[in-house]
C-alpha angles and dihedrals in degrees: 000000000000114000118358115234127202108184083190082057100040084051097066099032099142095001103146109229102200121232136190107319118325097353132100146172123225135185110229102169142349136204114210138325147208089320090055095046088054093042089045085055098047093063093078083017103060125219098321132147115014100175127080092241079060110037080054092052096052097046085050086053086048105048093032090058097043088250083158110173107076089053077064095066089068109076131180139208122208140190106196141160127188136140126314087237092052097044087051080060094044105049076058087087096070095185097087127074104227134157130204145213116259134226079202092066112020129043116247122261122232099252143122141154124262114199102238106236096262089053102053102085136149127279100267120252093222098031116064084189113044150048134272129255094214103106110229116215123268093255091059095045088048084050097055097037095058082047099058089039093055088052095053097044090051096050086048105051081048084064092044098055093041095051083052094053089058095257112157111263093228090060089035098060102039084102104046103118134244083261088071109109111231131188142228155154113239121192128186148155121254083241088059097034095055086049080049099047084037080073121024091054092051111105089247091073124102110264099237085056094036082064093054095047084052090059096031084058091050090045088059098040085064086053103039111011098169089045095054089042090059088042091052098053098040106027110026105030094027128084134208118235125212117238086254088049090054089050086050093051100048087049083051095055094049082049105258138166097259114240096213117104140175124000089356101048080057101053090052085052098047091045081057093048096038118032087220121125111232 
């Protein structure tokens, strides 16, 4: 087999998926798909399975049994822009090769991001790192959201004046803010994505990078639909158990008193409850 083709991929090549405000995610290339993951395997594998029943069934096996290279073959390009805060969370995943616009070089645009109502929430009280559920009324998020405009608008203007002046860009822009929309390509292989998507889609992201894993899902599905699909039923809907968890399980099902107790009695049940992984 020479160069995979996925009509459902070339279809959306450069389509722009929007996201948040003023962000969005867009597919520019792709290497591969389903059919490359299977040909890759067959390789070791032999001739195999031919049907897409089977084809189905072996990238399941693979991807059920961590069998992780030939998910390297598929490889995907990217054009993407979110905010400055959600791309620092984003380079943390170091698999990927990925280049991104600079304030040395280009001026900044003019654009930040603004939390929608339902997004603008309290510092939780249980989670250091996260948000609360609690909704806030509409007066407090349009509070904070003019705040957060007027604060934007003034450091910009700042920029602005001090690129004018002749200041060098790369002094001119050290005080724009995390709001400040940035762009980059972002290339990585299916193996790494799904680790990626794994999680950024968990409930424990944080909600702006939560929405571009969600397109970013979508986006792969069109590429490598059997594959997502596997990825889907064993990684992202699908939790780990400890050791001690297992032995809990199996006295449970013979109908045993648990062990477990505490803190750690309640993760097992909410991993039962969930489907997240804690």
């Amino acid at each position: 087999m020479a160069h995979c083709i996925v009509p459902e991929a070339e279809a959306i090549l450069d389509k722009e998926y929007p996201v948040l405000n003023c962000g969005f995610v867009r597919l520019v290339d792709y290497l591969g798909g389903d059919s490359r993951i299977v040909q890759s395997a067959r390789v070791s594998y032999g001739d195999g399975t031919k049907t897409v029943r089977e084809d189905s069934a072996l990238i399941d096996y693979l991807l059920r049994h961590d069998h992780t290279s030939p998910f390297e073959q598929v490889v995907l390009t990217f054009h993407l822009k979110m905010p400055i805060f959600v791309a620092r969370q984003w380079v943390r995943h170091r698999t990927a090769r990925m280049n991104e616009i600079s304030g040395r070089y280009s001026i900044m645009k003019d654009e930040f991001y603004i939390p929608a109502d339902m997004d603008v929430a309290k510092q939780s009280t249980d989670n250091k790192q996260g948000r609360s559920e609690e909704p806030v009324t509409h007066q407090y998020a349009a509070e904070i959201q003019q705040k957060l405009e007027e604060g934007q608008k003034a450091v910009y203007a700042t920029y602005t004046e001090m690129v004018e002046s002749g200041l060098a860009r790369e002094l001119a822009r050290v005080n724009l803010p995390l709001s400040m929309y940035t762009e980059m390509y972002w290339q990585i292989d299916l193996h790494n994505l799904f680790h990626f998507l794994r999680l950024r889609l968990d409930g424990h992201a944080q909600k702006e990078i939560r929405d571009y894993a969600d397109v970013l899902l979508e986006i792969t599905r069109k590429v490598a639909p059997m594959a997502v699909a596997s990825f889907e039923n064993h990684q992202k809907d699908g939790v780990k158990f400890s050791g001690e968890e297992m032995a809990d399980l199996r006295a449970m099902l013979e109908g045993k008193e648990p062990s477990l107790t505490g803190k750690k009695l309640d993760r097992l049940k909410e991993k039962l409850a969930t489907g997240r992984q804690l």
